[in-house]
Each structure stands twice: as structure tokens, then as C-alpha cells.
C-alpha positions in Angstrom: -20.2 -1.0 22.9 -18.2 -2.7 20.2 -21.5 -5.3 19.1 -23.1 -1.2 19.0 -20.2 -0.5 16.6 -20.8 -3.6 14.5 -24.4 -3.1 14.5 -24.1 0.7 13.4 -21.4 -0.4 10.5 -24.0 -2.9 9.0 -27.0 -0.1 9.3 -24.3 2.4 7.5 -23.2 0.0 4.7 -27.1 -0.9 3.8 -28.0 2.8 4.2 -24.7 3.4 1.8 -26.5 0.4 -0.4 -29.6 1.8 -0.2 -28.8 5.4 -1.7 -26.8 4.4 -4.8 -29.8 1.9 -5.7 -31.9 5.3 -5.3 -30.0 8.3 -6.9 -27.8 8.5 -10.1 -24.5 9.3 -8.8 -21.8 10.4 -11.3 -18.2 10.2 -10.3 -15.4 12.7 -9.9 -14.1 12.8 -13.4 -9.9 12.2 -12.4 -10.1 10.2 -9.3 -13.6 8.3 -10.2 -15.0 9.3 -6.0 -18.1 10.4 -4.5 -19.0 14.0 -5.0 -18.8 15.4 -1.9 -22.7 16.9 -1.5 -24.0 12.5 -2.0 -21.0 11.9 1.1 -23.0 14.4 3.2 -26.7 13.1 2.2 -25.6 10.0 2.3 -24.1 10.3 6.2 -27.4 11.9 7.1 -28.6 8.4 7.2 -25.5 7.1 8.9 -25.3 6.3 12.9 -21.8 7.0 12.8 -20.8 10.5 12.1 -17.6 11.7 10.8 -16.7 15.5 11.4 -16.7 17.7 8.2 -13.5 19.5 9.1 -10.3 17.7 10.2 -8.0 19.7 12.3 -4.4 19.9 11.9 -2.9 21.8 15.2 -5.4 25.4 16.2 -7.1 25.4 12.3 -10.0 23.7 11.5 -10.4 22.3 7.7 -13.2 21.8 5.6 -13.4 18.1 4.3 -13.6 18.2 0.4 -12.7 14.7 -0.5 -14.3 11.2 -0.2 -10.6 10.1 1.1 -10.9 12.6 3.8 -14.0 10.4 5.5 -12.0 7.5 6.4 -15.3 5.2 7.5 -17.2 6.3 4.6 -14.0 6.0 1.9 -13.7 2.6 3.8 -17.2 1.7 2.7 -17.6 2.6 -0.5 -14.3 0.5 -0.9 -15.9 -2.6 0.6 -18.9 -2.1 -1.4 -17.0 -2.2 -4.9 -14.5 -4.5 -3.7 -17.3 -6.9 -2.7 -19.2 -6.4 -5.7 -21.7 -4.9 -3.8 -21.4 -1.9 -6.4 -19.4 -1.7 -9.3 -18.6 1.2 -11.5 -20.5 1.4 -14.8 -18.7 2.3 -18.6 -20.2 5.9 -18.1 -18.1 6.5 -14.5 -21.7 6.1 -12.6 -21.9 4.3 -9.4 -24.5 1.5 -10.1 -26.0 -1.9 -8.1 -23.2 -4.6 -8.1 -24.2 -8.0 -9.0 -24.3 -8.6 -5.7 -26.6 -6.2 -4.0 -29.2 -8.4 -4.5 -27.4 -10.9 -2.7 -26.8 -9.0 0.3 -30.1 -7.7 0.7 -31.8 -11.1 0.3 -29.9 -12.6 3.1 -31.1 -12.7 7.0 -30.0 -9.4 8.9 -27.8 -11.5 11.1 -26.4 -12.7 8.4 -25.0 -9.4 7.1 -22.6 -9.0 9.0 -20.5 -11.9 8.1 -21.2 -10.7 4.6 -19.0 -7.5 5.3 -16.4 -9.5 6.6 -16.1 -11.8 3.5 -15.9 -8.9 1.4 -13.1 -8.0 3.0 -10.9 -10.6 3.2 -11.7 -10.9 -0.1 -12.2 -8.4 -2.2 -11.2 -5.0 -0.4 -8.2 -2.9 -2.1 -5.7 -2.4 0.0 -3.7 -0.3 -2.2 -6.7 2.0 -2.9 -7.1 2.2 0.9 -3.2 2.9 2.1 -2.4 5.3 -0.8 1.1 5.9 1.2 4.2 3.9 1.7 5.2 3.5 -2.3 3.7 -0.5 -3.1 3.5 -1.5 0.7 -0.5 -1.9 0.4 0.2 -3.8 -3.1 2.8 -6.0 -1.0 -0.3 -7.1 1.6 -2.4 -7.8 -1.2 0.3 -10.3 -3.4 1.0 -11.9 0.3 -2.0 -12.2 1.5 -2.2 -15.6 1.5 0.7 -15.4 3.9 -0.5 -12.9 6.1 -4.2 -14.2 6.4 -3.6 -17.0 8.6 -1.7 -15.1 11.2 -4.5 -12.9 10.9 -7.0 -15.4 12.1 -5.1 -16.9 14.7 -6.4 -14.1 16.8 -9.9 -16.2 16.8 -8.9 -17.4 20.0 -9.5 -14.1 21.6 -6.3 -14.0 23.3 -4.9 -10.6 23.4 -2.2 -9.7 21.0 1.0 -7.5 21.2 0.8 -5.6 17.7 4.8 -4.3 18.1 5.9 -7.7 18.2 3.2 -9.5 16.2 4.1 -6.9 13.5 7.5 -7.5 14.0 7.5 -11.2 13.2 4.9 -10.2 9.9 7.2 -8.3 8.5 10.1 -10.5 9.0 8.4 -13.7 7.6 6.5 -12.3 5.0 9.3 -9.7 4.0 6.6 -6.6 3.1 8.6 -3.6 3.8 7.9 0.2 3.7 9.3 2.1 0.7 10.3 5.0 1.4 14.0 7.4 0.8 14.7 7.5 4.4 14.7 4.4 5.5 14.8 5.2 9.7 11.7 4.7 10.7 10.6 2.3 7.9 9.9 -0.5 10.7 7.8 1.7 13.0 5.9 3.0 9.7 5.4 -0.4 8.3 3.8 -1.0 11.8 1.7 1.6 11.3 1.0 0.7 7.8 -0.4 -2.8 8.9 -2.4 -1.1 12.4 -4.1 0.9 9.1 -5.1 -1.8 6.6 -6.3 -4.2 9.2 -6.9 -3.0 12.8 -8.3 0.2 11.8 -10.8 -1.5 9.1 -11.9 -4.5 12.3 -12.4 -1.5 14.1 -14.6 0.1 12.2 -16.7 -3.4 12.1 -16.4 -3.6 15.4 -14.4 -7.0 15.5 -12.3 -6.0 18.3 -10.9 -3.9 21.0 -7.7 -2.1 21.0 -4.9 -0.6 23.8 -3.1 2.7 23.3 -0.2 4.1 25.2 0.6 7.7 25.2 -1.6 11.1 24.7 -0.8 13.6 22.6 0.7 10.6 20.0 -1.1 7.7 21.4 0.7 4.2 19.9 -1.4 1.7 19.3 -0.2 -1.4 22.1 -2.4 -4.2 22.2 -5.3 -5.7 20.2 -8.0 -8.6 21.1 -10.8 -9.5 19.3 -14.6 -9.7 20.9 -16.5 -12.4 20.6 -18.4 -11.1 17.5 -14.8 -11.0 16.1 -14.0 -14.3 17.2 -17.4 -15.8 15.7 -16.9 -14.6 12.0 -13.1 -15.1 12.2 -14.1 -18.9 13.0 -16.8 -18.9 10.1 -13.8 -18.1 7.9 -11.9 -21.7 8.7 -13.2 -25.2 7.8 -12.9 -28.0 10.4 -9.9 -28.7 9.0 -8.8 -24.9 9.8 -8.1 -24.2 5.9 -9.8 -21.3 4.4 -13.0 -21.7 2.6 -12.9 -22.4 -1.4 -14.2 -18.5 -1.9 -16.2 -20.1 -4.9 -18.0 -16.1 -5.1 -18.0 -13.5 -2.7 -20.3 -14.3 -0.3 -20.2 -18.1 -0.1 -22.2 -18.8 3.3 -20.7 -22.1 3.3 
């Protein structure tokens, strides 16, 4: 299911790719997003659908913002964060200087390129938008918090409470907020969001939940895809690779 997953996220991010290279798309003047009637177009191509209405209790909503598609807000990130796309002087969504790259590499290869772009280059703060600076704090530690990252290569499964826990502690990111009672369990949360969710969408890895009607997320473990492009990652020597550009295949 989850190589399916990964499989269906590189078909979506070319399709994505594929459609700004083809169509002049002119961003939201204030916010600088995808108008909404591209999103839908551009998910007709998509395996992976995402619902246009979100429901909040008995009422159905109708999705009117890019941020609203979490997956698709999530790859349009990815693809300007990687410099897959970039935004032009005239607030039009143009070919990065490295489309050219991504396409002219092997299909297996792809996938690995996603991941790159983003450890790398993918905005946490853009992606969080909550928690006053805590996705800014993940991105000025994230040479901290990247190598505790990768130490689930090993595919041994990992208890995200106290994983988190010990994150937090070391690297001292904390959740900003008035009331400061459940800053731990949102800072939790906050991490589960900028990491787990965004693995899970490539499908890097499987996850446990406890509870129904508020399900808690319990337990993480990467598959073997996950495991294979966490090791591609690491030198011999276990250091990171020299990110020299982008998409160094090194």
C-alpha cells in the first residue's frame, strides 16, 4: 500500500510539474496561491484525491483555498522550495531552474528527488502557519533535528510521545502560544505535522493511532522505501551529503 502511496505522490508532483509548464497561471494577488479553478484541473490528473468540502461537525464546506488541500498545498510547496518552480516578477507560477532536472532523471530516480527537496528546501513556516515562530524554530534547528530524524533508517519502530519529548527538550523549539497548558502536547502535534504527515504523504512510512473520535497519533516506522532514501541521505561516514544544489545524486 504505502510503495502505492509513494508511487501515486511522484505521478501527482509530475502531473503538478506538468500543468504549470503547460498553462499560464497567475497568482492570488495577497497571498501569492493557486486559484482555486487550476487546484481542481490540476487534481483531475491526480491519483490521489482530496474532497472539495471539509466538514466541521454535521456541515459540509466548500474548499476555497489552496491551504485547504493539504497534499496539493504540500506540493506546490515542495515544488518552489525545490526549485522545481519558482515565482516569476509578474506573480506567475513559471518552470524552476530545476524542472529540467527532474524530468531528465530515471523515473526511479524521482522519487529520491522529492525527498531531497525536502529536507532541503521545503518551508516549514509556510507549511505550519500556526504555533507563532514554532515552524521558523524547526527550520533555524534543523541541523539539530535532522539527524534524529534519520536515525529512524533503521526501520525500528518509534514512540513519537517520547521521541518528541526528548526533541523538544534537546533542541529547546517550543510552542508559542498565551496559554501555555497544552503547549507540550501541541508542540507534539506541531512536529507529527511538519514531518510525519509530509513522509506520509510520500509514502516513507507507516503510522499507529490510538483513539476514535480524536485519534492520537502513537507510533511511527518507516518502510523500506523510507529506509532506502533515508540511507541515500548519509555518507559512509553517516554525515550528511555536501547539498552542493538541490538534487545532488551523489
Amino acid at each position: 500500500m504505502t510503495e502505492q502511496i509513494h508511487n501515486s505522490c511522484v505521478h501527482d508532483f509530475e502531473q503538478l510539474l506538468q500543468y504549470v509548464a503547460e498553462n499560464k497561471i497567475a497568482l492570488t494577488p495577497k497571498q501569492s496561491l493557486i486559484p482555486l479553478r487550476h487546484i481542481k484541473t490540476v487534481m483531475q490528473r491526480f491519483q490521489i484525491q482530496e474532497s472539495h468540502e471539509h466538514c466541521i461537525g454535521d456541515r459540509a464546506y466548500k474548499t476555497r483555498d489552496e491551504m485547504e488541500y493539504p497534499r496539493f498545498y504540500f506540493l506546490d510547496l515542495l515544488a518552489i522550495g525545490g526549485r522545481l518552480l519558482k515565482i516569476t516578477g509578474k506573480n506567475l507560477l513559471a518552470k524552476g531552474p530545476n524542472w529540467e532536472t527532474f524530468f531528465a532523471a530515471e523515473q526511479r530516480e524521482r522519487g529520491f528527488l522529492i525527498f531531497h527537496a525536502f529536507r532541503y528546501g521545503f518551508n516549514i513556516e509556510n507549511w505550519l502557519l500556526r504555533g507563532g515562530d514554532f515552524g521558523a524554530q524547526l527550520e533555524e534547528k534543523a541541523e539539530m533535528i535532522w539527524p534524529r530524524i534519520l536515525d529512524w533508517r533503521d526501520g525500528n519502530r518509534v514512540e513519537w510521545k517520547s521521541w518528541s519529548q526528548g526533541l523538544i527538550r534537546d533542541c529547546g523549539v517550543h510552542w508559542n502560544s498565551i496559554d501555555q497548558t497544552h503547549a507540550e502536547d501541541l508542540a507534539i502535534w506541531g512536529l507529527e505535522y511538519c514531518f510525519v504527515k509530509p513522509l506520509e504523504y510520500m509514502g516513507l512510512l507507516e503510522v499507529e493511532r490510538e483513539g476514535k473520535a480524536f485519534s492520537r497519533l502513537r507510533s511511527i516506522q518507516l518502510n523500506q522505501i523510507g529506509c532506502n532514501l533515508f540511507a541515500r541521505l548519509l555518507t559512509k561516514s553517516g554525515q550528511f551529503i555536501a547539498a552542493i544544489s538541490p538534487y545532488s545524486l551523489n
